[in-house]
C-alpha positions in Angstrom: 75.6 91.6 102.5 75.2 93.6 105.8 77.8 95.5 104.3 76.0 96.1 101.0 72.7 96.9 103.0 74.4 99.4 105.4 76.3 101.3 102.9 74.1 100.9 99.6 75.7 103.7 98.1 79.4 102.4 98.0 78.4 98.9 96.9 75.1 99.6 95.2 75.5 101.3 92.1 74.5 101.4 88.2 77.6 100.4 87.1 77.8 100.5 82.8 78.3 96.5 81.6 80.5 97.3 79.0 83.1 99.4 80.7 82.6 97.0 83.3 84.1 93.9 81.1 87.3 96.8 81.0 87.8 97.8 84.1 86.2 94.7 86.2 83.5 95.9 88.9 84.4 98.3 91.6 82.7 97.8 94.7 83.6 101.9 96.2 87.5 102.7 96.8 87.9 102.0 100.3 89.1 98.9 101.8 87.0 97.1 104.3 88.6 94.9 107.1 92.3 95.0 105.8 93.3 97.9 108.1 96.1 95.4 109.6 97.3 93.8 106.3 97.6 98.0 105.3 99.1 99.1 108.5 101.8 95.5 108.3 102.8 96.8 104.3 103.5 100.6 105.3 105.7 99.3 108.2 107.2 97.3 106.0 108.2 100.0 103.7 109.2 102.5 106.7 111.3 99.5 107.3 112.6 99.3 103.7 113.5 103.3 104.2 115.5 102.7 106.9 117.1 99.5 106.7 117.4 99.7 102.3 116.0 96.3 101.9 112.5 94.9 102.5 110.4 92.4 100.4 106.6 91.8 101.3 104.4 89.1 99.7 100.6 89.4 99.6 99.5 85.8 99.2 96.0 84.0 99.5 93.0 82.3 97.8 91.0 84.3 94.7 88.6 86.8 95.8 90.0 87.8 99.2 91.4 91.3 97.6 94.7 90.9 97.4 94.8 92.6 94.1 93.0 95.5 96.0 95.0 95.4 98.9 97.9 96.0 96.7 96.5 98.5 94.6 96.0 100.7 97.6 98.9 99.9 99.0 100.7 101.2 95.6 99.1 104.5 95.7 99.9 104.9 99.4 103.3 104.2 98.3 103.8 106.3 95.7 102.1 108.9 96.8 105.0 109.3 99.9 108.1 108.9 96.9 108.6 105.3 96.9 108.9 102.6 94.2 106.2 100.1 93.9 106.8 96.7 92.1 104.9 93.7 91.5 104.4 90.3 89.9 101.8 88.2 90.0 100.9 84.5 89.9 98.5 82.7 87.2 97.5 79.5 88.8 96.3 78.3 85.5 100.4 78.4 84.1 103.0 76.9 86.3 105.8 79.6 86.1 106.9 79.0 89.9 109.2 82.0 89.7 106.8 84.3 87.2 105.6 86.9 90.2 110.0 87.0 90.9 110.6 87.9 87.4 107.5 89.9 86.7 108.3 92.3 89.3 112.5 92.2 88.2 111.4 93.3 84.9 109.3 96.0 86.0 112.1 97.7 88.1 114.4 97.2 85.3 112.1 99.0 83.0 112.0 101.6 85.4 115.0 102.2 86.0 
């Protein structure tokens, strides 16, 4: 909240409910309080560059932005000529190996 009341104009907006129920709510396009997690995934990468093989997991309850994390984390990525893949879990399914296979078929379609 102190967040919301400090910087009403990121977080408090008219947002349109229908495109809403689209897109989900955006709450501005900057990530708050994940510089570490950011900083740990572009190492990881430089890594990747230099070494040709690096795997990095984002894992944690709903709600912590880990689907924002990683979105930012793709752009960041692409942006500087890499390949960005991922899977993702459903905890309502159990597909133990569905976020393995997920991202397998996206570099295959890729490619």
């Amino acid at each position: 909240l102190k967040l919301m009341i400090d910087s009403p104009n990121i977080y408090l907006q008219d947002i349109d409910l229908a495109e809403a129920t689209n897109v989900g709510l955006q709450f501005g396009s900057s990530l708050h309080g994940r510089e570490a997690e950011m900083q740990s995934l572009k190492e990881s990468c430089q890594r990747s560059i230099s070494t040709g093989c690096e795997v990095a997991m984002i894992c944690g309850t709903s709600g912590i932005g880990k689907s924002k994390l990683s979105d930012e984390f793709a752009r960041s990525a692409k942006e500087s000529g890499s390949i960005f893949i991922s899977g993702r879990c459903d905890k309502l399914q159990s597909q133990p190996l569905k976020p393995i296979s997920s991202a397998y078929n996206k570099y295959c379609a890729w490619l």
